[in-house]
C-alpha positions as CSV (number, residue, x, y, z in Angstrom):
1,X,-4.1,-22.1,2.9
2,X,-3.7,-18.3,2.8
3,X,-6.1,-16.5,4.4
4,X,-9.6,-16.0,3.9
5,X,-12.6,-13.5,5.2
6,X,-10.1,-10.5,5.5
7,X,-8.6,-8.2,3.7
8,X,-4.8,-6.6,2.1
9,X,-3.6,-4.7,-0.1
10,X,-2.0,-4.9,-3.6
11,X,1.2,-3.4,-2.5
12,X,2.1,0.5,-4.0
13,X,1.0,3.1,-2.1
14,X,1.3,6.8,-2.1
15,X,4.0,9.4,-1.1
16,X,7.8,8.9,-0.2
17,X,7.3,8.4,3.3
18,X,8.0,4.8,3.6
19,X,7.3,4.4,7.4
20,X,4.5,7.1,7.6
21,X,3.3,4.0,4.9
22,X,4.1,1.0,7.0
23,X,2.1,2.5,9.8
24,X,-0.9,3.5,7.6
25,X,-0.8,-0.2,6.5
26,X,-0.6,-1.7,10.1
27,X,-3.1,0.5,11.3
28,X,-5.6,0.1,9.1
29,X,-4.8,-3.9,7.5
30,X,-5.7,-5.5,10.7
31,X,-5.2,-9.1,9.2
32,X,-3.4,-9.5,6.3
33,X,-1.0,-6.0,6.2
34,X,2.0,-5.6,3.2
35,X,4.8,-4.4,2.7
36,X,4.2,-1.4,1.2
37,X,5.8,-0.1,-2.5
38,X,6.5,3.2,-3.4
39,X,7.1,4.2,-6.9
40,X,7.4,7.8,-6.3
41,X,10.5,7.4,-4.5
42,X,12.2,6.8,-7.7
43,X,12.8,3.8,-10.3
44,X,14.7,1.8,-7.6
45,X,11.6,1.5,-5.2
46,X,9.1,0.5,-8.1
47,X,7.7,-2.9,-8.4
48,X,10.1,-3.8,-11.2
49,X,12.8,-2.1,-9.3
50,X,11.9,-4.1,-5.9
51,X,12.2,-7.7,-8.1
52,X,15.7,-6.2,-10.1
53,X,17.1,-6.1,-6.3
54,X,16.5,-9.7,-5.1
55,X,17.8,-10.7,-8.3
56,X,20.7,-13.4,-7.9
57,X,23.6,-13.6,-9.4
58,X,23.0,-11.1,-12.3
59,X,23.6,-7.8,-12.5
60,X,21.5,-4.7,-14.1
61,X,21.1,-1.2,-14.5
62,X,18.8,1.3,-15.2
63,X,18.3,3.3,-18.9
64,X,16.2,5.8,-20.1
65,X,13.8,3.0,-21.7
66,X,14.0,0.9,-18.2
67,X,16.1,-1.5,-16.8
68,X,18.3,-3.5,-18.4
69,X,20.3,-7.0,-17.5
70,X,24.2,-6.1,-17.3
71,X,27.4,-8.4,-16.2
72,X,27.6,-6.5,-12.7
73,X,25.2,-4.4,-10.9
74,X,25.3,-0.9,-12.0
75,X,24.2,1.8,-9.6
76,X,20.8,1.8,-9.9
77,X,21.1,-1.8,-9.2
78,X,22.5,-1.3,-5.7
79,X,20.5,1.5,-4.4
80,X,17.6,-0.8,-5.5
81,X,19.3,-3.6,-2.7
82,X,19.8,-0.7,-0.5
83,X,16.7,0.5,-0.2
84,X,15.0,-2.9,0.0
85,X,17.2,-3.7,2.6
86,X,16.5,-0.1,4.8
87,X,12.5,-0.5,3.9
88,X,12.9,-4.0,5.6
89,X,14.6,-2.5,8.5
90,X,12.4,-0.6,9.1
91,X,9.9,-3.0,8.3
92,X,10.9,-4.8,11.8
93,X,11.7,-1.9,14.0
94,X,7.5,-0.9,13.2
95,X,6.4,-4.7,13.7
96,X,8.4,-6.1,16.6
97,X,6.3,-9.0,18.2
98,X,3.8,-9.8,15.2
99,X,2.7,-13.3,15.2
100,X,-0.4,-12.6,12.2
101,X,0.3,-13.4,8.5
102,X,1.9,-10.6,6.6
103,X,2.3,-10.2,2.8
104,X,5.3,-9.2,0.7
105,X,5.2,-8.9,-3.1
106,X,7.4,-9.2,-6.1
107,X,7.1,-9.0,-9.9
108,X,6.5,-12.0,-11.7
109,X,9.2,-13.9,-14.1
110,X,7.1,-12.8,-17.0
111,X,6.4,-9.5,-16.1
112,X,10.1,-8.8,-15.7
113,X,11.0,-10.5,-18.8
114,X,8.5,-8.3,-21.0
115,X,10.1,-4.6,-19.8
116,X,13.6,-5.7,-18.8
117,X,15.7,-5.2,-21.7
118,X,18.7,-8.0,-22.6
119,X,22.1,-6.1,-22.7
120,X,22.1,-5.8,-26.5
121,X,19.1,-4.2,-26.3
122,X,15.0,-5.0,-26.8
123,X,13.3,-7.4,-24.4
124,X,14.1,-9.9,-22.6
125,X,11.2,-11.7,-23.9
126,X,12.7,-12.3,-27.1
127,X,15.3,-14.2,-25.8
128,X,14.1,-17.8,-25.2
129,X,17.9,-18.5,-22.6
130,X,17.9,-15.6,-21.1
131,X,14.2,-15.5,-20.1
132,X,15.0,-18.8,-18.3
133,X,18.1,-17.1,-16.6
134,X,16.3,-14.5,-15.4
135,X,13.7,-16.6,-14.1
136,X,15.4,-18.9,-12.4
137,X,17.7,-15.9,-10.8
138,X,14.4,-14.5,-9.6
139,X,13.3,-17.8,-8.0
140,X,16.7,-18.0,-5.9
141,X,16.3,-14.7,-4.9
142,X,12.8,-14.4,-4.1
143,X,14.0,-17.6,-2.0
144,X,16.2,-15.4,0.1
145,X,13.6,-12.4,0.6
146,X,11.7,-14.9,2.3
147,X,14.3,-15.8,4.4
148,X,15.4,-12.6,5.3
149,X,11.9,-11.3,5.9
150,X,11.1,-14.8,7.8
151,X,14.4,-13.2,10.5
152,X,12.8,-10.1,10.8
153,X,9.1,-11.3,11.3
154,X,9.9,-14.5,13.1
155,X,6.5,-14.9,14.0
156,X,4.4,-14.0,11.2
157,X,2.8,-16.6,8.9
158,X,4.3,-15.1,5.2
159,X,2.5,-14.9,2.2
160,X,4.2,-13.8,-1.0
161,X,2.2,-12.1,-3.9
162,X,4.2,-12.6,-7.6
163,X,3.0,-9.9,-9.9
164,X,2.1,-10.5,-13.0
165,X,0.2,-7.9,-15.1
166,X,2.0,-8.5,-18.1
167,X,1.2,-12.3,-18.2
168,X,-2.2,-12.2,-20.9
169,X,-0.1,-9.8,-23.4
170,X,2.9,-12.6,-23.1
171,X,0.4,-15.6,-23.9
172,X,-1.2,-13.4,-26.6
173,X,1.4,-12.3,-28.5
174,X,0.5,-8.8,-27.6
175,X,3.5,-7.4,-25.8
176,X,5.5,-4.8,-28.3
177,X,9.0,-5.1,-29.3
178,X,11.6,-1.7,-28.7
179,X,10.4,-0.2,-32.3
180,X,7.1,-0.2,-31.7
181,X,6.0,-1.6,-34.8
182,X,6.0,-5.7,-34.4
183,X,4.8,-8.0,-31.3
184,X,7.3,-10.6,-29.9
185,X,6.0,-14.2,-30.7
186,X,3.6,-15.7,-28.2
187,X,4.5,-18.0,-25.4
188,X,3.2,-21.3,-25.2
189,X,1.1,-22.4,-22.0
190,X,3.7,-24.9,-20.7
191,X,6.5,-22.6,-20.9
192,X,4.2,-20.0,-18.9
193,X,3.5,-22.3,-16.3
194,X,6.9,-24.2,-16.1
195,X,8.8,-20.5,-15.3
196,X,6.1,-19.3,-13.4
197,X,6.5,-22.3,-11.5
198,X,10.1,-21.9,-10.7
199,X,9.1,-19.1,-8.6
200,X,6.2,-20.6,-6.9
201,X,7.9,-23.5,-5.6
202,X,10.6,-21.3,-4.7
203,X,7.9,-19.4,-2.0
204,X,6.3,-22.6,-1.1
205,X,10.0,-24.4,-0.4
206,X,10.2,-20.7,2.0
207,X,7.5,-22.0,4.0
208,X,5.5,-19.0,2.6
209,X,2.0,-19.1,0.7
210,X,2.5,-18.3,-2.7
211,X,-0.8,-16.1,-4.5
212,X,-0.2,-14.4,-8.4
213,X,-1.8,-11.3,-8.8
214,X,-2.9,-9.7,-12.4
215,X,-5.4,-7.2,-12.6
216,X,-5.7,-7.6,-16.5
217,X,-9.0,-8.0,-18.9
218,X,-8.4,-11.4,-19.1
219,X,-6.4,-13.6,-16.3
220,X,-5.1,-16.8,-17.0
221,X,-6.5,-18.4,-14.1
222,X,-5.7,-22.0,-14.9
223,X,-2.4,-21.4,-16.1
224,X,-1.3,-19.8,-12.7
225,X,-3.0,-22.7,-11.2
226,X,-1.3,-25.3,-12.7
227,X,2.1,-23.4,-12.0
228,X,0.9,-23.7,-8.2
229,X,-0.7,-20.8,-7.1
230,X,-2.9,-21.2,-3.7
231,X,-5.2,-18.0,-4.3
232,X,-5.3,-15.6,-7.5
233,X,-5.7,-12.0,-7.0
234,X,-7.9,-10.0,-10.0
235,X,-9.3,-6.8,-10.8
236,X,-13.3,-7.7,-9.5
237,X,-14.7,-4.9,-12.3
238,X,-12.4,-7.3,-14.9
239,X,-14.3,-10.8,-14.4
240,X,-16.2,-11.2,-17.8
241,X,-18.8,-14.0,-17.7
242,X,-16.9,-15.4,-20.5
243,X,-14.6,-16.2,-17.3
244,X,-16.3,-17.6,-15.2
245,X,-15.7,-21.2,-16.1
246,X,-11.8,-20.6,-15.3
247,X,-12.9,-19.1,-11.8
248,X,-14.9,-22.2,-10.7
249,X,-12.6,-24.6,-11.5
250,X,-10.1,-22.7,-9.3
251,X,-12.9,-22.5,-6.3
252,X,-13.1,-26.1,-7.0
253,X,-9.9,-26.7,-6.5
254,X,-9.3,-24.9,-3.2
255,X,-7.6,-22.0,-4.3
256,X,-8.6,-18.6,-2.9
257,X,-9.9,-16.5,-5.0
258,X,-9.2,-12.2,-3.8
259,X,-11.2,-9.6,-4.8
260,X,-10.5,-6.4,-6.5
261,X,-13.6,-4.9,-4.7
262,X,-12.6,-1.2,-3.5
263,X,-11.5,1.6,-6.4
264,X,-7.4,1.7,-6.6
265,X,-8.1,6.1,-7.1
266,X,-9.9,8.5,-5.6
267,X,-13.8,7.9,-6.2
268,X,-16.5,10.5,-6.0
269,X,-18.8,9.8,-4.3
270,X,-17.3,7.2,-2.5
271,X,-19.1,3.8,-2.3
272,X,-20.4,2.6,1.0
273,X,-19.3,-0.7,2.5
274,X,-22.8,-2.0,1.8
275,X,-22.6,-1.6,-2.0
276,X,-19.2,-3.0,-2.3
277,X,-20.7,-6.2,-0.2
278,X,-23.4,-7.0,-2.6
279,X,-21.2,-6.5,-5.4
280,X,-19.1,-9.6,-3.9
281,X,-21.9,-11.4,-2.9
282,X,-23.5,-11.2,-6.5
283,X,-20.2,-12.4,-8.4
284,X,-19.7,-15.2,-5.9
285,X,-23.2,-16.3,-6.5
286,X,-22.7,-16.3,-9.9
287,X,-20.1,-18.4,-9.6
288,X,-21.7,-20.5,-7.4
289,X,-20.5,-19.8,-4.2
290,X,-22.5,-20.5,-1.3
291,X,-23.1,-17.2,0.4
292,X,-22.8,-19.2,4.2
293,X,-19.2,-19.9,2.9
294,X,-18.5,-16.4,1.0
295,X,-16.7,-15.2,3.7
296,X,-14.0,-18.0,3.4
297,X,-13.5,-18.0,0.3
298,X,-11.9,-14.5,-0.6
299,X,-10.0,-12.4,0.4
300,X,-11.3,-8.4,-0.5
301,X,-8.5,-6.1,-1.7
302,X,-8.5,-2.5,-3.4
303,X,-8.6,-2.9,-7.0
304,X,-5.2,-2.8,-7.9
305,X,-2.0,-0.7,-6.5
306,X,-2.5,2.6,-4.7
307,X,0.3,4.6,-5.7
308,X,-2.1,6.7,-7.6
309,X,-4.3,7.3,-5.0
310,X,-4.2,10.7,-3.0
311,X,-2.8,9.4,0.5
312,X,-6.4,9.7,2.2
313,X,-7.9,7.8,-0.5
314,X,-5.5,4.9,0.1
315,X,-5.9,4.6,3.7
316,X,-10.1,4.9,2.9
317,X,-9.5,2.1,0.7
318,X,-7.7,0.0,2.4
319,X,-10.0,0.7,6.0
320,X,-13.1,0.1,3.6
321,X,-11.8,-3.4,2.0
322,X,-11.0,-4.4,5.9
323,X,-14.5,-3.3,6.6
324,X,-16.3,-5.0,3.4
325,X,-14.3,-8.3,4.6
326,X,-15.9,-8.3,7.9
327,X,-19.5,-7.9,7.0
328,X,-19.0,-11.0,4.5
329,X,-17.3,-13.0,7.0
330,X,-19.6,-12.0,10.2
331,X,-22.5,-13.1,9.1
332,X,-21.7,-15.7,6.4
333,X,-21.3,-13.9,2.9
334,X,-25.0,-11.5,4.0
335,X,-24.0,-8.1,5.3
336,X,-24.7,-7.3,8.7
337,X,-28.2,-5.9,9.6
């Protein structure tokens, strides 16, 4: 099971400075740390950029509307490997000797396929084979990230988060095609949860725990269960009522549920552990949690990505999800007197 009554975070954070990040991470994740993204770097070190370099056996490159599949890997493509590849070094030069769990993330099959253009241009969405192509490359790949990060982290218990904000808009029909003006058709449920799956069971075959995270309106929580998620990652302030039926079911079933509890940007005033607590507290109870048991059931995380944050907001919001974890698992879902 991935681990519960602590706390992570979503992955981007702030800056350039990817060790100056790794350490904010370590020192202030305790339980569950990641391994950090950082979009300003440049395109290569985004979240779509960090999935384009584990991609197998398929080449892209990078265009001023985004990236773009290709027959080889163009330049961007190879300074996205690069850098991966240095971040993970030093990755295990800041980490020698962890035995805890520790997170890594990736973008989802369907996130990638609704902004990664096909070679003749507009999404790769629209195309029904090469959606499955790039899925399936992604599952191999992300099957050899957790290999490689599995040598460098011998000890560590992994955990792999698949991104996946773009998921609702791609059931919905919502997702726009290169002109702007039309939608690309829906996709139906057991296409979503048959490519989804692909790259699940690749994590799980890893030996790593495998958790989707969308911070959308509206999550499809029991299509990312059926396509074997153990624990689904949302956007607390986004959990309509009108959702909650999805929610218990996945309780029900065992899978973790983590908690977009802590602002993702700078907030003023800031909120105090104690208020962030009962607002756990109260959606667990409405979803019929027990509160003895609240503390095992989720895992408390900033709201989404911090790579908007100013750098002392993201290590506030990270040390104040660690703390707001604490107080629910201390003393059974109540905060501490």
């Amino acid at each position: 099971m991935p681990p519960t009554g602590v706390a992570t975070g979503v992955g981007s954070m702030p800056g350039d400075d990817f060790a100056e990040a790794v350490r904010v991470v370590l020192g202030e994740i305790v339980d569950l740390p990641h391994l950090p993204e950082l979009p300003e770097r440049s395109a290569a070190a985004s979240m779509t950029g960090r999935a384009v370099a584990m991609l197998a056996d398929l080449g892209a490159d990078l265009q001023p509307a985004g990236w773009r599949l290709t027959d080889g890997p163009g330049r961007d493509h190879r300074r996205a490997r690069s850098l991966l590849a240095q971040d993970l070094d030093v990755l295990e030069e800041q980490t020698q000797g962890y035995a805890g769990a520790f997170k890594v993330q990736v973008a989802g099959p369907w996130t990638l396929a609704a902004t990664m253009e096909r070679p003749r241009g507009d999404r790769l969405l629209a195309d029904h084979g090469a959606r499955r192509e790039l899925a399936q490359s992604l599952a191999e790949g992300v099957g050899g990230h957790v290999d490689d990060v599995r040598r460098r982290l011998p000890r560590a218990r992994l955990v792999v988060q698949v991104d996946e904000p773009a998921l609702p808009a791609v059931l919905a029909g919502a997702v726009p095609t290169a002109s702007g003006f039309h939608r690309h058709r829906s996709v139906g449920v057991p296409e979503a949860v048959e490519t989804l799956a692909w790259v699940l069971d690749a994590v799980a075959e890893g030996g790593a725990v495998p958790v989707v995270h969308c911070c959308a309106d509206t999550v499809p929580v029991r299509v990312l269960a059926r396509a074997g998620a153990r624990a689904v990652s949302v956007d607390m302030a986004r959990v309509n009522t009108g959702d909650y039926d999805g929610y218990v079911e996945l309780l029900d079933q065992g899978i973790s549920l983590w908690l977009g509890a802590v602002p993702a940007t700078d907030a003023d005033p800031a909120p105090r552990d104690s208020e962030v607590v009962r607002r756990v507290q109260r959606l667990l109870e409405d979803l019929g949690v027990d509160p003895e048991t609240a503390g095992d059931r989720c895992v408390v995380t900033p709201a989404c990505g911090l790579a908007g944050a100013s750098p002392g907001w993201a290590r506030h919001a990270l040390r104040l999800s660690g703390q707001v974890a604490r107080h629910l698992s201390a003393a059974g879902g109540r905060m501490r007197p």
